[in-house]
N, C-alpha and C positions, 0 to 999 in steps of 0.2 A: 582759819576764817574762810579760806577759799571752798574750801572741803562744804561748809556748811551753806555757803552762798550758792553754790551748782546745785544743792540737794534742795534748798529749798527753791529758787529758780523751777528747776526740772519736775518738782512736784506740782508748784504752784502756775505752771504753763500747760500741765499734762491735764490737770482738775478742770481749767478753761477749756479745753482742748483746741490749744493756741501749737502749733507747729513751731519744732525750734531748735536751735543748731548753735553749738557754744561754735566760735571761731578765733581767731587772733588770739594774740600768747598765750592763753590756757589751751587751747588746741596746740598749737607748738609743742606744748607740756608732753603729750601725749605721741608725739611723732617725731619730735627732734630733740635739740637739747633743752638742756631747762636754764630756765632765764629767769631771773626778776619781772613781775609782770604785775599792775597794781591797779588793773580792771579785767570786767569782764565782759569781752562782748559778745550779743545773742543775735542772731540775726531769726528774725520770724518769719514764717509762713503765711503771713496776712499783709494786707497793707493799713491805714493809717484810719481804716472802721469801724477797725478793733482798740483803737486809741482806751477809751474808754473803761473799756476790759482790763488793760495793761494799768492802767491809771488807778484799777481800785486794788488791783495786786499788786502795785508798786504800796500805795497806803495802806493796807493791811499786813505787807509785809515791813512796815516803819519806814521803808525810802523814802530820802528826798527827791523830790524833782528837782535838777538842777537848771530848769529855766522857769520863766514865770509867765507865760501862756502855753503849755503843751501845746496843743490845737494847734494854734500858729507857728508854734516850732516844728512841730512833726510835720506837717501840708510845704513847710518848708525842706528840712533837712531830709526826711524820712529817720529820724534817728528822736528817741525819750532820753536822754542821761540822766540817770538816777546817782545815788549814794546809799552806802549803805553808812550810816550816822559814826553805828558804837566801831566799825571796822575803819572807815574811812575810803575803803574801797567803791570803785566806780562801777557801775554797769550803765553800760547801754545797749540799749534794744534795738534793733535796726527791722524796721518793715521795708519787707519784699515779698513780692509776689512774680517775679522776671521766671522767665520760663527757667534761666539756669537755675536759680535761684529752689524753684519746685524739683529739678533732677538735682541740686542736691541734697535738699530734704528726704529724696527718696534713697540715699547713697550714704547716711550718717551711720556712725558707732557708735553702739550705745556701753558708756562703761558704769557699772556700778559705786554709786559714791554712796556712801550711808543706805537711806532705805529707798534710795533714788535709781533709776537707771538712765542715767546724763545722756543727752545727745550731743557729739561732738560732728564738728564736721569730717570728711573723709580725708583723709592725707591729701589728695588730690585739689579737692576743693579751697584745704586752705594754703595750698601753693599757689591757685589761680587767685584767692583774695590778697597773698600777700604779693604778689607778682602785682597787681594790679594797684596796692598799695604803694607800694615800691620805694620805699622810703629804705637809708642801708640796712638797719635792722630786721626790715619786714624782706629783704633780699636774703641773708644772713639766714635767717630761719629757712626762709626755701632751700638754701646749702645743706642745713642741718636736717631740713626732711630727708632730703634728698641721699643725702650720705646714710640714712640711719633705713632708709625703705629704698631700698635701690629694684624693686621689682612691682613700684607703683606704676599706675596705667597713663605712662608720661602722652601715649596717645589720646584718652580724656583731655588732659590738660592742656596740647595742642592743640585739640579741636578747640575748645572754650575761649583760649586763645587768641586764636585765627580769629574769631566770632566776635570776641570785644574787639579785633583790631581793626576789621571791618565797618563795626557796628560805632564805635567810638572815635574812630582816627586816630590811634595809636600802635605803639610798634611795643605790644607787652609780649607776641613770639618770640623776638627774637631775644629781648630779656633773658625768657625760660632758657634759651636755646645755649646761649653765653655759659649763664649759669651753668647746665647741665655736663658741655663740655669742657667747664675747668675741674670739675674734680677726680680724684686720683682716680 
């Protein structure tokens, strides 16, 4: 079910020419280990103008909206969560347009799934989303990137780091840092 949800995702954002980055546990998939994961989330290249856009490609592609004013949820959360009805599976869409956000649209892997070529985030990038998420599992997976790509550009992900620590008031370096130097 996943296989066909990325394919048409990837097709049906590329046809809009909506900018876009699988991340969180399906990117996991692809850099560390494999987990149970029963959404999928996209983070986009646009911010909340393209509402609209995404709105008739969620309906044509049979999703539900899982809230009941997009508009106002989106101007709120920056996030559409959909369903897919017959899978049961979640997608949400997350609008961004932050500068990191465009450096890492330009830094994704594109892998082939059916007649699609999916864009995933970079290893890197989605260390800094799940660092940043930081919840134990989304820690967990930074270990399992980390273990599995041990010659990623951990200086990227310092910098960006550094940047939200500054920019946000939090301490997500030192996070990575922890992490980095427990493993074997």
């Amino acid at each position: 079910m996943f296989t066909r949800l990325l394919e048409r995702i990837a097709l049906g954002l590329e046809q809009r020419q909506i900018p876009y980055m699988i991340i969180g546990g399906q990117a996991v998939l692809i850099y560390g280990e494999p987990r149970l994961t029963r959404d999928i989330d996209v983070t986009l290249g646009v911010g909340p103008e393209r509402l609209a856009d995404l709105v008739a490609f969620a309906e044509a592609s049979r999703w539900r909206s899982l809230v009941e004013a997009p508009q106002e949820f989106v101007q709120r959360t920056m996030v559409l969560p959909c369903v897919d009805p017959e899978s049961g599976i979640r997608i949400d869409f997350i609008f961004s347009n932050s500068a990191y956000e465009q450096q890492a649209l330009e830094r994704i892997r594109r892998v082939e799934i059916g007649k699609a070529a999916v864009c995933f985030a970079a290893a890197e990038d989605v260390i800094v989303h799940k660092i940043i998420a930081g919840r134990p599992r989304d820690l967990e997976d930074v270990r399992s990137i980390l273990l599995k790509n041990p010659h990623l550009d951990r200086a990227y992900v310092r910098q960006w780091l550094a940047e939200f620590d500054r920019s946000l008031g939090e301490s997500y370096a030192p996070t990575f840092e922890q992490l980095a130097q427990s493993l074997p």
